[in-house]
N, C-alpha and C positions, 0 to 999 in steps of 0.2 A: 268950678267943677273940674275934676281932675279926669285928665284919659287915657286910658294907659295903651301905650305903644304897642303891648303885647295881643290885645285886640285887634291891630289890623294887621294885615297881612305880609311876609315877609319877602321883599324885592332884592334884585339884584340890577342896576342900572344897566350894567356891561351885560349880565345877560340879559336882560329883557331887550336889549339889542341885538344880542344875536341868536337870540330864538327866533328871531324871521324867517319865515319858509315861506315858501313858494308853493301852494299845493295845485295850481292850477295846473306850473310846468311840470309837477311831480304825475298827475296824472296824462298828461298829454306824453311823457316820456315813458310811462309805462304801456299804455297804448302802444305806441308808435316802435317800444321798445320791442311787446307782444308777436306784434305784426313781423319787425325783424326778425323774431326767433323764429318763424314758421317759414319765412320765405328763406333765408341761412338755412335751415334744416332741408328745406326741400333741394336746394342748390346744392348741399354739404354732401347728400343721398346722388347726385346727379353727377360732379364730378369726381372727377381720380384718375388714374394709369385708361381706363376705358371710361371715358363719355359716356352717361346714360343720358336718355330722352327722359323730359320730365312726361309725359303720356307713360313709359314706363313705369316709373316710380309710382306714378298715383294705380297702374294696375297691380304693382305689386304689394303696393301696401291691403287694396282692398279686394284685390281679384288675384290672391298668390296663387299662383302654379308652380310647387312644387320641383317639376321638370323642366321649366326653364332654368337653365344657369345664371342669367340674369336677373331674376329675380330670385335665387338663393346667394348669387351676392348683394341684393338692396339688403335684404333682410337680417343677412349674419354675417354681415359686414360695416354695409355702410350706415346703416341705420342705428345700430348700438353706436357707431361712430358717434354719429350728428349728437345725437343723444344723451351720449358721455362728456361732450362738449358744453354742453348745456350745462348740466349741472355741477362740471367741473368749473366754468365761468363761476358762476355765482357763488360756489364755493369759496373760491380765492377772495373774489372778490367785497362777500359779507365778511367771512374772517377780518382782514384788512381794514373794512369800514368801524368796527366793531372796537380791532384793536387802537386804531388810531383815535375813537372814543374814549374810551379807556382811559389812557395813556398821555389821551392830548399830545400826543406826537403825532407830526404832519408827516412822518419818516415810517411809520411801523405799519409792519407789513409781515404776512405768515413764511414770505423768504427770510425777508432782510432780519428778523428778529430769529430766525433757528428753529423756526420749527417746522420747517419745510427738511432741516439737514436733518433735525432727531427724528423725523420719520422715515427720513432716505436709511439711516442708520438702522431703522426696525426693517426695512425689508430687506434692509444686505443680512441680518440677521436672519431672518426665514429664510431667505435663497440658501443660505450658508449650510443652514442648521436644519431643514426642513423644506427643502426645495418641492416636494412634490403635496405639501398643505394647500388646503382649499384656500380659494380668495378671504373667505371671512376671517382668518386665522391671520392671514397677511396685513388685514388691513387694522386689525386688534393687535400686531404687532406695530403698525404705522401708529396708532392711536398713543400706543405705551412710549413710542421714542419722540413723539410730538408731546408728549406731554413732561416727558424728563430734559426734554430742553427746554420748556417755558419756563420751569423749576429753576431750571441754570441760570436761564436768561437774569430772570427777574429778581432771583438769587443774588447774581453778580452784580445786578446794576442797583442793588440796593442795602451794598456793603458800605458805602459811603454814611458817613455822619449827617450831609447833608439831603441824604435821599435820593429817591429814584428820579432821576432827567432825562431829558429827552437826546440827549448828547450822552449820558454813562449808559440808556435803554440801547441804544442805535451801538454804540460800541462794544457791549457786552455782546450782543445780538454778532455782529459781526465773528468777535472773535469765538463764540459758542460755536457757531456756523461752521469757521475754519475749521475748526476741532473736529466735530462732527462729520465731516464731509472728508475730512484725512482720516477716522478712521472707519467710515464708509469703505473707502475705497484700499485702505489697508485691507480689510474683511474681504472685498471683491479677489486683491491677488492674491491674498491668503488661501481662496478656496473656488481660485481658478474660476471668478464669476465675473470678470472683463466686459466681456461681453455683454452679458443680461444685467449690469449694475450700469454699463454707458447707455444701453436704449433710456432705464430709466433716468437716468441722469439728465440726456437731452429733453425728457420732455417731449409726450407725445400720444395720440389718445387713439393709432391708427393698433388694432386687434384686439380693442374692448369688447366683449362680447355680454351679452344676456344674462349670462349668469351674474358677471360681479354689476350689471346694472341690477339688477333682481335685489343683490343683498345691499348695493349701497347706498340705494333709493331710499329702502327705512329710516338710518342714519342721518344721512343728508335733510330728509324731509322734516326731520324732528330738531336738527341743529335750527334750518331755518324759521320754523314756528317759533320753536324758541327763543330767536335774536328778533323777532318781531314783537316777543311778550315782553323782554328786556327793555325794546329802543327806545321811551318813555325813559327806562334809569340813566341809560347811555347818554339821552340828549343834556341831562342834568348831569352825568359824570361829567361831560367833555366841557360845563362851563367851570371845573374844578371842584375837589373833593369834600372844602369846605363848604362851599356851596349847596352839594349834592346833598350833604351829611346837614345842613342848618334846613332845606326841605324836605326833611324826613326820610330820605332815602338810607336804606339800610347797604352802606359801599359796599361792606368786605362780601356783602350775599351776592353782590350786582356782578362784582370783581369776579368772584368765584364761579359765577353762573357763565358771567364772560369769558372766563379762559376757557371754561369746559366744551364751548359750543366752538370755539375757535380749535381746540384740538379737533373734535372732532368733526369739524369741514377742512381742515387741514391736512389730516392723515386719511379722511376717505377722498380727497384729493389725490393726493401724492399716490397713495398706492392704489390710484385707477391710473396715472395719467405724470408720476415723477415729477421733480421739486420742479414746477414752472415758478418764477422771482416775478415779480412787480405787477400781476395783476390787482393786488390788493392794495398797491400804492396807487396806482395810475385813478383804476375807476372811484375810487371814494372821493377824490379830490374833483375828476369832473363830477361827479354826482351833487356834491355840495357847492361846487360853482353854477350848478344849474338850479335847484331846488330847494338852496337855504340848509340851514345847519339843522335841522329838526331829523332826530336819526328813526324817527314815525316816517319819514318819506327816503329817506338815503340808503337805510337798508332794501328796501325792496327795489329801486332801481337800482342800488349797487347790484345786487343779484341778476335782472334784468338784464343792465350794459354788460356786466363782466360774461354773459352767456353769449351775448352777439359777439363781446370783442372774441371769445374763444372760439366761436363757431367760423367767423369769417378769418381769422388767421389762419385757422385749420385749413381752408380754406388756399388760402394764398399759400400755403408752404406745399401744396400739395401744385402751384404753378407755378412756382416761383422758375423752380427746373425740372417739370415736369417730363420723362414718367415718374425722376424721382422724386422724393419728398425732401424737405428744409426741417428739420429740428425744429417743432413749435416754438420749445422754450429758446432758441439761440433769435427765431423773428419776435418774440415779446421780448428778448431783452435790447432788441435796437431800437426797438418803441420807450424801453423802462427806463436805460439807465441815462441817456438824455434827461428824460425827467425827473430822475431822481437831483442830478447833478443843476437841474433848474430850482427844485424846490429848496437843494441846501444853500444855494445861494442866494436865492429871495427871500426867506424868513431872515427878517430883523433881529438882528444882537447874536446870529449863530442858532446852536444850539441848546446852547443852556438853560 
């Protein structure tokens, strides 16, 4: 009797090895993750230049009084604060896990590949052109110059005969970046914007206010749905494309879907809170050292961690030299680029 092959079902050795997840620690880290954000938020609300009492905080959240002064700064200060931090974590953070699926680069990340500089670029453009436009206008212009740099990025790293790699991804990205970021900051002296193009430059989430939470919440909320509906294609992209493509997965839809949701947690990032670099490298790599390679469990604590590491840096820079503050983005990057500088020297054979 004859049987044919085509009846049973199609494996992959390597991957069905590394589709190991961990869902026990995937839930014990969301948990425990949860927990963090709430007690970080309440901390986040408590310090600053004035010490507030957490008894405070918990009256002003649900007993405001108006005519206290300190409870109109919980409220329309520090609270959009904590807040902003929140889902600016998770923003970087799922971009970064997402792309690093993708791409199968242990290196890609919504800085390091440019699309943190083409959105720095869309808002030197409205400061320039339109300085007194509502936040949503700002951040639709974040969304158009993160999007024309992933264009570039991907563009450039895919001139080559032999294809798009993880070594011409990582150096396209670099030098789109440079480019980007020179003429950022051309634009800023050009039209005398020094000043309002370095806050955001450093990276920093202190004068967020209600309004651009109000508009960036929809955005955000729907990028993340949506890399949750994807993380099934994603876990089968990141064992490679042939792969992907011989289990039915439709790539270029996956691909497509994927850069869309990464522009847009990337430029509603940047234009809340300025190109912060390496959140999206650091936490995907602990995510997957914790809870297996399965992007059904890595997206949502990548989201999770990357909200506490944001919340508790915010945090620290606001002690570091207190009453002033530290440049968020200059304390993540004493955390990032160690690790970067760890991950390119650990990966086997380079980059290639």
């Amino acid at each position: 009797m004859v049987t044919s092959t085509h009846s049973q079902p199609r494996t992959h050795p390597e991957g069905e090895k590394q589709l190991k997840s961990r869902p026990a620690a995937a839930v014990v880290i969301l948990i425990a993750g949860l927990g963090a954000i709430l007690f970080g938020l309440a901390l986040s609300v408590s310090v600053g230049a004035a010490d507030i009492r957490l008894a405070s905080v918990w009256e002003a959240v649900f007993r405001f009084n108006p005519e206290l002064p300190q409870h109109q700064v919980i409220r329309e200060l520090r609270i959009p604060r904590a807040l902003a931090g929140a889902l600016v974590g998770a923003c970087f953070a799922v971009a970064g896990a997402i792309m690093q699926g993708m791409t199968r680069n242990p290196l890609a990340d919504s800085g390091l590949l440019g699309l943190n500089a083409g959105a720095s670029v869309g808002l030197a453009l409205a400061f320039a052109f339109a300085p007194s436009m509502s936040f949503i206008y700002i951040m639709l212009y974040c969304f158009i110059g993160a999007a024309a740099a992933s264009l570039l990025v991907f563009g450039i790293g895919s001139l080559s005969h032999s294809g798009l790699t993880p070594l011409r991804l990582t150096l396209s990205g670099a030098a789109v970046s440079a480019l980007l970021l020179a003429i950022s900051q051309g634009v800023a002296i050009l039209f005398h914007l020094s000043q309002d193009i370095a806050f955001w430059m450093a990276g920093g989430i202190g004068g967020t206010s209600w309004t651009q939470l109000r508009i960036m919440f929809p955005w955000v909320a729907a990028a993340l749905i949506g890399s949750l509906m994807i993380s099934r294609s994603i876990t089968l992209l990141s064992l490679g494309r042939d792969v992907a493509a011989g289990l039915g997965q439709r790539t270029r839809l996956v691909q497509t879907a994927g850069i869309l949701i990464v522009v847009v947690l990337a430029g509603a990032a940047v234009s809340a809170v300025g190109p912060i670099a390496f959140i999206g490298l650091i936490i995907p790599h602990v995510t997957r050292f914790l809870v297996g390679v399965d992007y059904r469990w890595i997206i949502p604590c990548s989201a999770v961690l990357g909200s506490v590491l944001i919340i508790f840096a915010d945090i620290a820079a606001r002690m570091i030299n207190a009453p002033y503050e530290t440049p968020l983005g200059a304390l993540i990057a004493v955390i990032g680029v160690p690790f970067f500088i760890y991950l390119a020297s650990k990966r086997k054979g380079g980059l290639t």
